[in-house]
N, C-alpha and C positions, 0 to 999 in steps of 0.2 A: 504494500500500500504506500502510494508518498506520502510526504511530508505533510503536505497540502492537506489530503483527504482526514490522513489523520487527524490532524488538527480541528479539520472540520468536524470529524466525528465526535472526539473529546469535547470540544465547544457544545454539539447537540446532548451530549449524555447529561453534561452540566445543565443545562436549559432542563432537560427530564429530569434531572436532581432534585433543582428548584421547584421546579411545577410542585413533583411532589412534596419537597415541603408546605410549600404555600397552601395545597390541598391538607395538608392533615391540621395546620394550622387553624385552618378553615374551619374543618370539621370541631375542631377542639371548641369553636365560641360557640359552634350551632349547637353542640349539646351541653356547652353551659346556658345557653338561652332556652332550649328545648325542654330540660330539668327543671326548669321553675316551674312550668307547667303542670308538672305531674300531678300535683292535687285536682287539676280541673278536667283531670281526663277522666273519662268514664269505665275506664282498665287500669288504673297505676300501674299495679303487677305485668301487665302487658308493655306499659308505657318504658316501666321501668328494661324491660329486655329488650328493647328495641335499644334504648341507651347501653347497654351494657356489651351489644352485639357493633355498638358504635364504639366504644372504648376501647374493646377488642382489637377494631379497623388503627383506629389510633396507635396503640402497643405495638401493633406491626407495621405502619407507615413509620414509626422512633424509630425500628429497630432498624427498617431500610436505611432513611437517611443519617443513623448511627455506624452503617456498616459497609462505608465507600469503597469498594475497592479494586476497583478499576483505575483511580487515579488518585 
């Protein structure tokens, strides 16, 4: 591969990096904001596993962008 390409490749993985940061980041307010809710749902118990299958998502977008390595 040249120089070139590589370059260009590492720059996209970096951009995919990020993204996924920004994505779990994300995630991380929607279900601090989604959690207050929980008293006014009609299922807490449900409400509550739908956040917990979200936290989950979370644990493992940390441990991706914890575990670079590629570059």
């Amino acid at each position: 591969m040249r120089e070139d390409q590589t370059r260009k490749l590492f720059e996209h993985i970096a951009l995919l990096e990020n993204s996924n940061k920004e994505l779990v980041k994300t995630l991380k307010q929607c279900v601090e904001l989604l959690s207050q809710f929980k008293s006014f749902v009609p299922d807490p118990q449900g409400w509550q596993e739908i956040l917990d299958v979200f936290q989950e998502t979370i644990k493992v977008g940390e441990r991706v962008i914890g575990n670079r390595t590629v570059h």
